[in-house]
Predicted model as a PDB file, atoms N, CA, C, CB and O in Angstrom, pLDDT in the B-factor column:
MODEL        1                                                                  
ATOM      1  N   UNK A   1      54.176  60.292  41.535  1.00 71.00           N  
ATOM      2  CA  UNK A   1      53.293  59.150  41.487  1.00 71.00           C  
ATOM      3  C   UNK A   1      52.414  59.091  42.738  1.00 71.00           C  
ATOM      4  CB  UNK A   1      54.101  57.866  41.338  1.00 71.00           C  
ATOM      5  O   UNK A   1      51.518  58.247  42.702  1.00 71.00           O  
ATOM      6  N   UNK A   2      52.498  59.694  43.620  1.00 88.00           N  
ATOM      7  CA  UNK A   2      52.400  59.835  44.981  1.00 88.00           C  
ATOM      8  C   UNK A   2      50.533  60.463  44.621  1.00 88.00           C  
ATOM      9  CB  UNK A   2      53.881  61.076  45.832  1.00 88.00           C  
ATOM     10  O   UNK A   2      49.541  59.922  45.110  1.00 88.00           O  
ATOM     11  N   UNK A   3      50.509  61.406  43.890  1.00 85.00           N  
ATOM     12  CA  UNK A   3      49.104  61.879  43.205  1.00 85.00           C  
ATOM     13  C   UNK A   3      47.998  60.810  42.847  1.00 85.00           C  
ATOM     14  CB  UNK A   3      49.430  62.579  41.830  1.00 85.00           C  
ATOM     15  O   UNK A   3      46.843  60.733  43.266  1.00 85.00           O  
ATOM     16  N   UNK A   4      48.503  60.213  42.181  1.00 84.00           N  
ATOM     17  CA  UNK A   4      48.059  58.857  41.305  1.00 84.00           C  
ATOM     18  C   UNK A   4      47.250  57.865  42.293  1.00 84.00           C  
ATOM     19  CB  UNK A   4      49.531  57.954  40.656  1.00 84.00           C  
ATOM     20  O   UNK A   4      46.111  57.403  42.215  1.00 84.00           O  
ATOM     21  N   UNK A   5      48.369  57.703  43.337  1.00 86.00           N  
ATOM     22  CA  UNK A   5      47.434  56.872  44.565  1.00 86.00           C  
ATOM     23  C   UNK A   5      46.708  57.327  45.464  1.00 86.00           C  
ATOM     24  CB  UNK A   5      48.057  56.185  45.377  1.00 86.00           C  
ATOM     25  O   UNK A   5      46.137  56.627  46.300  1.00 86.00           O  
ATOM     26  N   UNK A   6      46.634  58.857  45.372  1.00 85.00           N  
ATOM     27  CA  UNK A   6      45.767  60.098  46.151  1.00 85.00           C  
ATOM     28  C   UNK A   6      44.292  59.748  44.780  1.00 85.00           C  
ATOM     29  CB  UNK A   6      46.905  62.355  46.091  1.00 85.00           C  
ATOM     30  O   UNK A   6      43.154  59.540  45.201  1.00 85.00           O  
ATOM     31  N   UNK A   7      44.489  59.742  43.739  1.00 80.00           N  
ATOM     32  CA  UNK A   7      43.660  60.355  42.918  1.00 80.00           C  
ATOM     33  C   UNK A   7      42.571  58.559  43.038  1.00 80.00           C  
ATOM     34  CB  UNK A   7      44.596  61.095  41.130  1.00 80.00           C  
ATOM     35  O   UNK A   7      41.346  58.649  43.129  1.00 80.00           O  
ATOM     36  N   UNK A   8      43.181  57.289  43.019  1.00 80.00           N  
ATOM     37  CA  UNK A   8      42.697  56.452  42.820  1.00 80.00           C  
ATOM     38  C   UNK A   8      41.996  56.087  44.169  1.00 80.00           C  
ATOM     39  CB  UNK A   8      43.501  55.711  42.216  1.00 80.00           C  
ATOM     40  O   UNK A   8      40.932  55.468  44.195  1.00 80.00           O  
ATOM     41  N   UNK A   9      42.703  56.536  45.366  1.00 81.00           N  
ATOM     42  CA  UNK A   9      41.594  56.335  46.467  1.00 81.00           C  
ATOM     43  C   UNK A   9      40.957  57.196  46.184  1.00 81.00           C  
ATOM     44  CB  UNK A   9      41.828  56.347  47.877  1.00 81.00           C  
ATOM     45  O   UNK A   9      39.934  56.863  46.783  1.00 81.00           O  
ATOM     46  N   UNK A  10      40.743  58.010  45.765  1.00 76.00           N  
ATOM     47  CA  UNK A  10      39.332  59.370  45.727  1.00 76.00           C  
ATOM     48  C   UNK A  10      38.592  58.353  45.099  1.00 76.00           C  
ATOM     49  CB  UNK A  10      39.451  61.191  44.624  1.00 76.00           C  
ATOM     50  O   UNK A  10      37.855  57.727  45.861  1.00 76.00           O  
ATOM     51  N   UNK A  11      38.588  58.036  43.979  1.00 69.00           N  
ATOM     52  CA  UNK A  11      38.003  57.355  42.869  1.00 69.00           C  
ATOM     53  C   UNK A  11      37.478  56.051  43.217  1.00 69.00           C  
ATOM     54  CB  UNK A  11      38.937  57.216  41.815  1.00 69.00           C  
ATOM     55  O   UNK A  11      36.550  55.583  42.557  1.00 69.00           O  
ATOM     56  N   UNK A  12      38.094  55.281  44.404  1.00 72.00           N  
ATOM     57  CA  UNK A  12      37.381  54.087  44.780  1.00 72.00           C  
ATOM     58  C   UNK A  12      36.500  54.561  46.314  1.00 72.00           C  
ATOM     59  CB  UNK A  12      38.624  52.709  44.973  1.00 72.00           C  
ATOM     60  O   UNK A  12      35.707  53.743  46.779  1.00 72.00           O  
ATOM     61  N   UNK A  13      36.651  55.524  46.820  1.00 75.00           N  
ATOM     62  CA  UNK A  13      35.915  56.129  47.919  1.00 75.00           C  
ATOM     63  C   UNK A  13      34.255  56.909  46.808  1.00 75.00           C  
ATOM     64  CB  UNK A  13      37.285  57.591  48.891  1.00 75.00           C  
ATOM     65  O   UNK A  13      33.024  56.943  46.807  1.00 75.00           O  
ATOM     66  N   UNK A  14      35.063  57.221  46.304  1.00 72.00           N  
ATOM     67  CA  UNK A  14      33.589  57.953  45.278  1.00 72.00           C  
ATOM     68  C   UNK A  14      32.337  56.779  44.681  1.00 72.00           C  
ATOM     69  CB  UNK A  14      34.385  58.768  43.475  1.00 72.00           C  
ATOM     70  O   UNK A  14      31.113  56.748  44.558  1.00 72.00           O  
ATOM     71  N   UNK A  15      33.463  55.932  44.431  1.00 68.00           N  
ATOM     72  CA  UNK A  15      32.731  54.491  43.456  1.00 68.00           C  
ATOM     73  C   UNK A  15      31.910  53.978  45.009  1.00 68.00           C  
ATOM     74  CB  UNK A  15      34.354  52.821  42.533  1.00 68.00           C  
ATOM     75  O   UNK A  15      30.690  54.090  45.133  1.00 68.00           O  
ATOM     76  N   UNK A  16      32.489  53.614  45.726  1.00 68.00           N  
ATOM     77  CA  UNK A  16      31.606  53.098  46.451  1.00 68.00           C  
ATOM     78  C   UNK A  16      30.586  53.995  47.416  1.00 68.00           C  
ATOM     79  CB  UNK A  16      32.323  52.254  47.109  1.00 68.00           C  
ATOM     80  O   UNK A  16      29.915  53.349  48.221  1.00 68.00           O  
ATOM     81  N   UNK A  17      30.454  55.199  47.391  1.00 69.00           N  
ATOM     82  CA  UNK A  17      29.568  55.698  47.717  1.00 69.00           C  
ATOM     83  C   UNK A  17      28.543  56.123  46.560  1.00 69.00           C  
ATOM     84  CB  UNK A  17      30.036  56.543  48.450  1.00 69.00           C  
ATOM     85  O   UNK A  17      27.784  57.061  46.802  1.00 69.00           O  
ATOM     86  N   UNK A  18      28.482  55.487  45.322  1.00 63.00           N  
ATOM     87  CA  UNK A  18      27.338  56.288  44.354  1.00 63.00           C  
ATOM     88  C   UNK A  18      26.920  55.139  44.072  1.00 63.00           C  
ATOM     89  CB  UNK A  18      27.694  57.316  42.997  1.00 63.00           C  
ATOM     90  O   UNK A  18      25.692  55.055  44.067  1.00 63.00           O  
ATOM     91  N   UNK A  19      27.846  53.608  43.674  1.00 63.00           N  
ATOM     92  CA  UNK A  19      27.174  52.455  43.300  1.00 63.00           C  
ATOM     93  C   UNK A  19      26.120  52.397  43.902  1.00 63.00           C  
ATOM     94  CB  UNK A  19      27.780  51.366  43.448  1.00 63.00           C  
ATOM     95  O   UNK A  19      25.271  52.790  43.102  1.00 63.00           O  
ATOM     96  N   UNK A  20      25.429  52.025  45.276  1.00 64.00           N  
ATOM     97  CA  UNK A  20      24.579  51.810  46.202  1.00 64.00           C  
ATOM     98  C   UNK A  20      23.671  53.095  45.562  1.00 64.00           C  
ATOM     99  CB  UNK A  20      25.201  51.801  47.824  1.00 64.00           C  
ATOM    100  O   UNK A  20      22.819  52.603  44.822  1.00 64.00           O  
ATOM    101  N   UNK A  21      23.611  53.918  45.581  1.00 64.00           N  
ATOM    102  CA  UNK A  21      22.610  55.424  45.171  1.00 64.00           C  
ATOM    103  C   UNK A  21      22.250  54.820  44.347  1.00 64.00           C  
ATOM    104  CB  UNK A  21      23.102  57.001  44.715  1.00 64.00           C  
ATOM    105  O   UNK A  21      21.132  54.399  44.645  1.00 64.00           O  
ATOM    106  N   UNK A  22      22.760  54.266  42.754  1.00 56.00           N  
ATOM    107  CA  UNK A  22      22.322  53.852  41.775  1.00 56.00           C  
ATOM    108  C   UNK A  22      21.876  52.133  41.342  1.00 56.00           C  
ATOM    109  CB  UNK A  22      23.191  54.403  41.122  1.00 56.00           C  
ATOM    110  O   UNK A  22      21.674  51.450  40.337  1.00 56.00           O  
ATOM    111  N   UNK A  23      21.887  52.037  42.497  1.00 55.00           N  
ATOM    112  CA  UNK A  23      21.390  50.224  42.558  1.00 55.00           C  
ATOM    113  C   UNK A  23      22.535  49.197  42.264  1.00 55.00           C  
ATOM    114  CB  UNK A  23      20.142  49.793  41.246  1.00 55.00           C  
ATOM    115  O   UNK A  23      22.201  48.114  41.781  1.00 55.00           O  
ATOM    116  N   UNK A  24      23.683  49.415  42.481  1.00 65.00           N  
ATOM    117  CA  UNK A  24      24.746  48.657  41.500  1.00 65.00           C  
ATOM    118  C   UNK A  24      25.574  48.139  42.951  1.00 65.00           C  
ATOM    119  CB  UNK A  24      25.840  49.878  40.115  1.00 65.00           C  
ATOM    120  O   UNK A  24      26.077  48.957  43.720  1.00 65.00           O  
ATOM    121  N   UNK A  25      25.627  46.480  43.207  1.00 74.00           N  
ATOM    122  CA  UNK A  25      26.244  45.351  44.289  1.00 74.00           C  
ATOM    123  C   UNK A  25      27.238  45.798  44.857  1.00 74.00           C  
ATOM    124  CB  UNK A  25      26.712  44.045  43.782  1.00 74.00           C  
ATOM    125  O   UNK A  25      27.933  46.341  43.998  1.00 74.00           O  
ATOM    126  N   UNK A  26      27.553  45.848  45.534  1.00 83.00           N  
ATOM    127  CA  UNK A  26      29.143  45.862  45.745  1.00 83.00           C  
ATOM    128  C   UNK A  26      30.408  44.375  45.305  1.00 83.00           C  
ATOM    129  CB  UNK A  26      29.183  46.110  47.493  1.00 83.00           C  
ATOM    130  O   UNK A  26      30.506  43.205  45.674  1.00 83.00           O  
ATOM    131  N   UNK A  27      31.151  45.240  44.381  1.00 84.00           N  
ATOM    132  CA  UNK A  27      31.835  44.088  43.969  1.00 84.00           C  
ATOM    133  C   UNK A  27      33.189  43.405  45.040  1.00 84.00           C  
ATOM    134  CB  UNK A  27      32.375  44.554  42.517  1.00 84.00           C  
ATOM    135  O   UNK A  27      34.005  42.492  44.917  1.00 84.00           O  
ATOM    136  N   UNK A  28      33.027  43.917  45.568  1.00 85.00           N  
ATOM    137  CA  UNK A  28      34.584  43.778  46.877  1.00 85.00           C  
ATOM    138  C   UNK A  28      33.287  42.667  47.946  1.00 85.00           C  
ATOM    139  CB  UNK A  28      35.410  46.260  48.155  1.00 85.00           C  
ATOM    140  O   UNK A  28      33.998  42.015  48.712  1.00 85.00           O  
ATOM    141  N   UNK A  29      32.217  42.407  48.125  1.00 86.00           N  
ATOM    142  CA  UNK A  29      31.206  41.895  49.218  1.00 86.00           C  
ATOM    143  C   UNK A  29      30.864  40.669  47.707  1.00 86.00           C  
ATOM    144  CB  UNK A  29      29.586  43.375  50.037  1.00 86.00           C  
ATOM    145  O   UNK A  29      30.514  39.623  48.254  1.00 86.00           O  
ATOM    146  N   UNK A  30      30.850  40.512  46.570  1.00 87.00           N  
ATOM    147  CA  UNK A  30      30.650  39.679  45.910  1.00 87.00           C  
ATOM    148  C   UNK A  30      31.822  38.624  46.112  1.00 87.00           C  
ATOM    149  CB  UNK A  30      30.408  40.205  44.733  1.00 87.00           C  
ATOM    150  O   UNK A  30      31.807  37.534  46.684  1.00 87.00           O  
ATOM    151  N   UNK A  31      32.785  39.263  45.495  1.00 90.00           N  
ATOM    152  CA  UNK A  31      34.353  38.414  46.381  1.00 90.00           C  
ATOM    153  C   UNK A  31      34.231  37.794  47.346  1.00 90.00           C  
ATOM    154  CB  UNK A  31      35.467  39.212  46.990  1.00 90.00           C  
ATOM    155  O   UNK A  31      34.558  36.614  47.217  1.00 90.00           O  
ATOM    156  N   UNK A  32      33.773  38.185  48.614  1.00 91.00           N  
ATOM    157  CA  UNK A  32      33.888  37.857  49.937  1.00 91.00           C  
ATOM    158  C   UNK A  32      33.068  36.515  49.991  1.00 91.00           C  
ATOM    159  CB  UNK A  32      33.371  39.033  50.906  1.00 91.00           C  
ATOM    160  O   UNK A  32      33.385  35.465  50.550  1.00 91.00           O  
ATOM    161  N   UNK A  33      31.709  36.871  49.124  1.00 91.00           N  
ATOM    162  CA  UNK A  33      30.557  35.722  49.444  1.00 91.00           C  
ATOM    163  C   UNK A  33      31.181  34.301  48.523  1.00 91.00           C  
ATOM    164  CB  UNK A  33      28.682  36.339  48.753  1.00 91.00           C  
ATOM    165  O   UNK A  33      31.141  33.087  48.723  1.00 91.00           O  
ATOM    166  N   UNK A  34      31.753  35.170  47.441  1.00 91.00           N  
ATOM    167  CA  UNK A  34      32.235  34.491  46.606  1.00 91.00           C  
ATOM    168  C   UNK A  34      33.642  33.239  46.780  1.00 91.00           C  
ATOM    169  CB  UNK A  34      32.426  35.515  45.832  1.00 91.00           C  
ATOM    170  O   UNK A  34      33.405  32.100  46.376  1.00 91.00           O  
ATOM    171  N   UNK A  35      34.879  33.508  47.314  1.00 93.00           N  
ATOM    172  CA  UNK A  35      35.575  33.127  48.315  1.00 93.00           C  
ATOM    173  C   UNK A  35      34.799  31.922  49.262  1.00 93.00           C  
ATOM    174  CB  UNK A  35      35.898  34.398  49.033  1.00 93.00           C  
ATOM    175  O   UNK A  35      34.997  30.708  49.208  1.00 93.00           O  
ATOM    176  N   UNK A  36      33.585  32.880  50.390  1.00 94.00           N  
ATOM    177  CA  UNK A  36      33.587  31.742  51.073  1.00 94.00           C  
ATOM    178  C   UNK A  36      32.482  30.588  51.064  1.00 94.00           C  
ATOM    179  CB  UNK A  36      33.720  32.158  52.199  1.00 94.00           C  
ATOM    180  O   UNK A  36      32.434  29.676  51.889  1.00 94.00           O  
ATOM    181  N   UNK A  37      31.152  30.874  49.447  1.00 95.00           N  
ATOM    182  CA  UNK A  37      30.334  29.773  49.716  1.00 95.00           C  
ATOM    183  C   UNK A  37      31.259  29.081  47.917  1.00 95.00           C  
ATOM    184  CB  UNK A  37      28.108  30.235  49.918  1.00 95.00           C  
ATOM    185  O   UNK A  37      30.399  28.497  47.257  1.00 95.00           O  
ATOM    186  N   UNK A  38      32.279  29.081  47.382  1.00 93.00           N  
ATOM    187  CA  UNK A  38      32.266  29.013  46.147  1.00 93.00           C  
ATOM    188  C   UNK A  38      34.261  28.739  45.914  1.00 93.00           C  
ATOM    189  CB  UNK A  38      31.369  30.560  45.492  1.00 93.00           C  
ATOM    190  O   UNK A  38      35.033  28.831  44.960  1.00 93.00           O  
ATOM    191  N   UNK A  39      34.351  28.486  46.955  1.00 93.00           N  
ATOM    192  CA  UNK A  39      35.924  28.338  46.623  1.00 93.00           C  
ATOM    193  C   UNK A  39      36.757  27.591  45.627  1.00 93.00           C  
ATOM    194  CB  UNK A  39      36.426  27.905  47.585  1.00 93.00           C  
ATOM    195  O   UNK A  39      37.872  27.943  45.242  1.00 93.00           O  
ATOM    196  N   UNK A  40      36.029  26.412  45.211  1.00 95.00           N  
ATOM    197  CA  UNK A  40      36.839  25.836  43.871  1.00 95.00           C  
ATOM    198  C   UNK A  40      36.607  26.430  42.529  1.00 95.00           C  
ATOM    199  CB  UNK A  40      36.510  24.372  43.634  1.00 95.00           C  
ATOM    200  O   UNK A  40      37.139  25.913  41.546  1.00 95.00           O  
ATOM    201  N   UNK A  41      35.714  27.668  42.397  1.00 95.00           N  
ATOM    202  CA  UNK A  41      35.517  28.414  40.960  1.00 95.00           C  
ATOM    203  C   UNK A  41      36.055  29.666  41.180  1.00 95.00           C  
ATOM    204  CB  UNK A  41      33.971  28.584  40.402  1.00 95.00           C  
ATOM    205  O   UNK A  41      36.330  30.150  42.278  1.00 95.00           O  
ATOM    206  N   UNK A  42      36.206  30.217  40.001  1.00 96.00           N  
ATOM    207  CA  UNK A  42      36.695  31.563  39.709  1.00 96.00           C  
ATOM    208  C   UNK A  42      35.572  32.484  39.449  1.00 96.00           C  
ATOM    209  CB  UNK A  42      37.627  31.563  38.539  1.00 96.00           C  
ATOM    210  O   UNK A  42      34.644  32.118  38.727  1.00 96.00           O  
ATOM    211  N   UNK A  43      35.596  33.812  40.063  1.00 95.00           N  
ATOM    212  CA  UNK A  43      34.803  34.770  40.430  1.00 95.00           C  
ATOM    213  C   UNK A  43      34.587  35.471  38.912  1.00 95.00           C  
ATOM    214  CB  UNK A  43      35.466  35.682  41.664  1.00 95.00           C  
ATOM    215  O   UNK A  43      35.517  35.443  38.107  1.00 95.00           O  
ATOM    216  N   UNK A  44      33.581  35.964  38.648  1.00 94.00           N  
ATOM    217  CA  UNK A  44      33.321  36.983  37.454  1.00 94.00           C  
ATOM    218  C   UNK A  44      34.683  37.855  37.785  1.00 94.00           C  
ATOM    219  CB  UNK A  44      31.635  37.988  37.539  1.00 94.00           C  
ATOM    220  O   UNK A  44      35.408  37.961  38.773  1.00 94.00           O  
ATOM    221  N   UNK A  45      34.665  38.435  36.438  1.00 93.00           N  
ATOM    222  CA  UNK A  45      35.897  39.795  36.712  1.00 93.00           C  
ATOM    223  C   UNK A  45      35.038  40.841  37.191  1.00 93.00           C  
ATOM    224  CB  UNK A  45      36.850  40.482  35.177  1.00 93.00           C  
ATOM    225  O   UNK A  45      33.854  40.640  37.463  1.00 93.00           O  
ATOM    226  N   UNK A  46      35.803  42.339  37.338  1.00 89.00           N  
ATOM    227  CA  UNK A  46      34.326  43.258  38.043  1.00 89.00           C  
ATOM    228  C   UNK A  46      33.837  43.760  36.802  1.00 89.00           C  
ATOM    229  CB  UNK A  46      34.623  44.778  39.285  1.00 89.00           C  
ATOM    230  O   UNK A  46      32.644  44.054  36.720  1.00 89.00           O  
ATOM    231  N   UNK A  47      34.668  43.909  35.734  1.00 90.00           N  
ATOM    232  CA  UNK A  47      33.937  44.484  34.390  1.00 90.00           C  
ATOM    233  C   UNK A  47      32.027  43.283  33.849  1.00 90.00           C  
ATOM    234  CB  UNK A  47      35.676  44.195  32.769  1.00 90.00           C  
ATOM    235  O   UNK A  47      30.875  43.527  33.492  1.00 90.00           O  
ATOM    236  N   UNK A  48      32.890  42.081  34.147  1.00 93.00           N  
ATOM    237  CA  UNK A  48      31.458  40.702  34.114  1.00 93.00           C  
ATOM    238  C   UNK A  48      30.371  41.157  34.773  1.00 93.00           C  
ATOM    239  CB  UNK A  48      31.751  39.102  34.994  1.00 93.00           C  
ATOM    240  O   UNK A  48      29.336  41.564  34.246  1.00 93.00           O  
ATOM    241  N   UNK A  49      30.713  41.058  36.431  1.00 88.00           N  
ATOM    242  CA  UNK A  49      30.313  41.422  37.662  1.00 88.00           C  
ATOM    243  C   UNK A  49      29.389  42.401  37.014  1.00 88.00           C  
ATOM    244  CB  UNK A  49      31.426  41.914  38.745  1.00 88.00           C  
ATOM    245  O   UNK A  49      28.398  42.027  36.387  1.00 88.00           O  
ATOM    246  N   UNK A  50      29.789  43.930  37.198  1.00 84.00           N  
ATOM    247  CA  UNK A  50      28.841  45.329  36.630  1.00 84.00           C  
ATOM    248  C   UNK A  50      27.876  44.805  35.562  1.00 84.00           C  
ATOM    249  CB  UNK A  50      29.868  46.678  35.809  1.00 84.00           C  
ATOM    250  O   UNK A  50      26.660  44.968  35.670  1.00 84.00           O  
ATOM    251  N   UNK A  51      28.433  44.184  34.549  1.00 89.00           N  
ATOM    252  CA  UNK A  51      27.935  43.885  33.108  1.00 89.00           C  
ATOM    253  C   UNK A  51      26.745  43.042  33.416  1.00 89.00           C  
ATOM    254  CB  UNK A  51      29.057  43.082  32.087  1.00 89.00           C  
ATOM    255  O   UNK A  51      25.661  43.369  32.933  1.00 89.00           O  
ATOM    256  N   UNK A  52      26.846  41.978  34.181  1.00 88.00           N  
ATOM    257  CA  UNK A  52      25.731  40.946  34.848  1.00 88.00           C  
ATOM    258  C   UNK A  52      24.565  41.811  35.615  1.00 88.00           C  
ATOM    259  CB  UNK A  52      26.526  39.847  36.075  1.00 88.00           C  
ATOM    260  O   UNK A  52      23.384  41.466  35.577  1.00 88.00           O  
ATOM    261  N   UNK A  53      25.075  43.091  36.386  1.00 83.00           N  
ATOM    262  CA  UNK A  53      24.222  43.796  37.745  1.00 83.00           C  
ATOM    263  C   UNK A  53      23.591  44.911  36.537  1.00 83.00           C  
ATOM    264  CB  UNK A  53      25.460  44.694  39.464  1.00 83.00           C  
ATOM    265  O   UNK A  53      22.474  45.349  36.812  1.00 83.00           O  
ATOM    266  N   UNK A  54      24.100  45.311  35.467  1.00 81.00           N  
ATOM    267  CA  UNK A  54      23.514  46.390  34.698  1.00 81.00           C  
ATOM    268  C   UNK A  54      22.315  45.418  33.996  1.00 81.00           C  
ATOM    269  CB  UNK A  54      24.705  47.230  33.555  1.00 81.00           C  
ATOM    270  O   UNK A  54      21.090  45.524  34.053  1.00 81.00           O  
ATOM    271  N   UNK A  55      23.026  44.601  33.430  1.00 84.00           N  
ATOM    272  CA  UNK A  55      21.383  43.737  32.627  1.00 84.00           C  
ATOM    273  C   UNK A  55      20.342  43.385  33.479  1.00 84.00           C  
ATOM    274  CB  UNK A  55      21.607  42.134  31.897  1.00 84.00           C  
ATOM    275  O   UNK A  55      19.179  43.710  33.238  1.00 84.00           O  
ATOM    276  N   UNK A  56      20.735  42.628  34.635  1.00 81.00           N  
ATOM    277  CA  UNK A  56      19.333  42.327  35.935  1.00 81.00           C  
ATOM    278  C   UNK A  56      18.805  43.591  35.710  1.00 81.00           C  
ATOM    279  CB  UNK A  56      19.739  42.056  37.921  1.00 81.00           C  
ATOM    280  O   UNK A  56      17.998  43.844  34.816  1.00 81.00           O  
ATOM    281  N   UNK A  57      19.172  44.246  36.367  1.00 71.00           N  
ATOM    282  CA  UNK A  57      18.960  45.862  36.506  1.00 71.00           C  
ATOM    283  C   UNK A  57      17.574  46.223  35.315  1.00 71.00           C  
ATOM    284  CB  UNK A  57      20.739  46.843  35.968  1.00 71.00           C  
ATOM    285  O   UNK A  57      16.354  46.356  35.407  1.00 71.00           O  
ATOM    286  N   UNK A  58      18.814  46.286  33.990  1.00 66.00           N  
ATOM    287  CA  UNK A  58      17.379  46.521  33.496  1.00 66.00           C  
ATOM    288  C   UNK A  58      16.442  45.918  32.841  1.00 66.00           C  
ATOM    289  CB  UNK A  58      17.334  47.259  32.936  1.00 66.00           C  
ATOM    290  O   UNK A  58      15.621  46.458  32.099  1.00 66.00           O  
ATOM    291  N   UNK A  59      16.575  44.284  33.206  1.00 67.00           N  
ATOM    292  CA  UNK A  59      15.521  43.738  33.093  1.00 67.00           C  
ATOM    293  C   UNK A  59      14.248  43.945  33.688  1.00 67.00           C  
ATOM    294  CB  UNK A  59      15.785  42.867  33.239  1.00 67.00           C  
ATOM    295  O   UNK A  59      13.136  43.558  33.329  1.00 67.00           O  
ATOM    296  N   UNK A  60      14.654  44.710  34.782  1.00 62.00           N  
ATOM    297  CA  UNK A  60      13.594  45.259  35.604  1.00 62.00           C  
ATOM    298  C   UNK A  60      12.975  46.438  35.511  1.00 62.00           C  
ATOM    299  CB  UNK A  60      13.921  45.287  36.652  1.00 62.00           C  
ATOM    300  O   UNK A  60      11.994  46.699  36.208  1.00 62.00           O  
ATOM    301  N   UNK A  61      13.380  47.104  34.819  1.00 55.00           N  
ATOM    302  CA  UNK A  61      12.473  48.382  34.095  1.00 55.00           C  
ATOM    303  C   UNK A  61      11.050  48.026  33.654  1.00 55.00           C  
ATOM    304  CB  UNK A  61      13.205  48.932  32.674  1.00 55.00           C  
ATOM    305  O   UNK A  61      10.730  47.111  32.896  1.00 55.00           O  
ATOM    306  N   UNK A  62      10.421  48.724  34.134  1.00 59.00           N  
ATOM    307  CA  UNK A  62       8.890  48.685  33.388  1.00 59.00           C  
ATOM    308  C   UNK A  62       8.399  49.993  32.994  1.00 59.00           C  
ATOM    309  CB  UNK A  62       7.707  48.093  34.355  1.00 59.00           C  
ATOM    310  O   UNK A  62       8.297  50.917  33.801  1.00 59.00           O  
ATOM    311  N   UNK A  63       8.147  50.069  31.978  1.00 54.00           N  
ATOM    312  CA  UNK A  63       7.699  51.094  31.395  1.00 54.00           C  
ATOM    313  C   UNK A  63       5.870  51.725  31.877  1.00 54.00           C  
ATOM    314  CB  UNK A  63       7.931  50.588  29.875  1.00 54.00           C  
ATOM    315  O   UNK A  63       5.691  52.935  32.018  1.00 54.00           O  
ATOM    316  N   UNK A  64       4.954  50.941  32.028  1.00 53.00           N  
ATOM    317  CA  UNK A  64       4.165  51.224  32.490  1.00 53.00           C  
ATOM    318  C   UNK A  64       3.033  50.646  33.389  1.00 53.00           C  
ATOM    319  CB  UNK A  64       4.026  51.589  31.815  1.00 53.00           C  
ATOM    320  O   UNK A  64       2.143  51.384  33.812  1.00 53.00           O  
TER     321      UNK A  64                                                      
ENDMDL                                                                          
END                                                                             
């Protein structure tokens, strides 16, 4: 099992170095802001979170 937690830090070291390349928030700094201007509500989940940052995202596409 010892692999598993080798393989999942790779995987969250990877995630957070490509999100930013590809325009996508950091969800661990959403928490944080989230926590401290917002403390009596509950935070998006990160699946919400992504799902919310992918639609902005491409609301902003322009084609020409």
């Amino acid at each position: 099992m010892k692999w598993l937690s080798k393989l999942k830090n790779a995987y969250d070291k990877i995630d957070g170095a490509v999100a930013p390349i590809i325009g996508l928030p950091s969800y661990e700094k959403y928490l944080e802001h989230f926590r401290t201007h917002h403390p009596d509500q509950t935070p998006l989940s990160r699946a919400e979170f992504f799902k919310e940052a992918q639609d902005r995202k491409g609301k902003q596409v322009r084609c020409c």
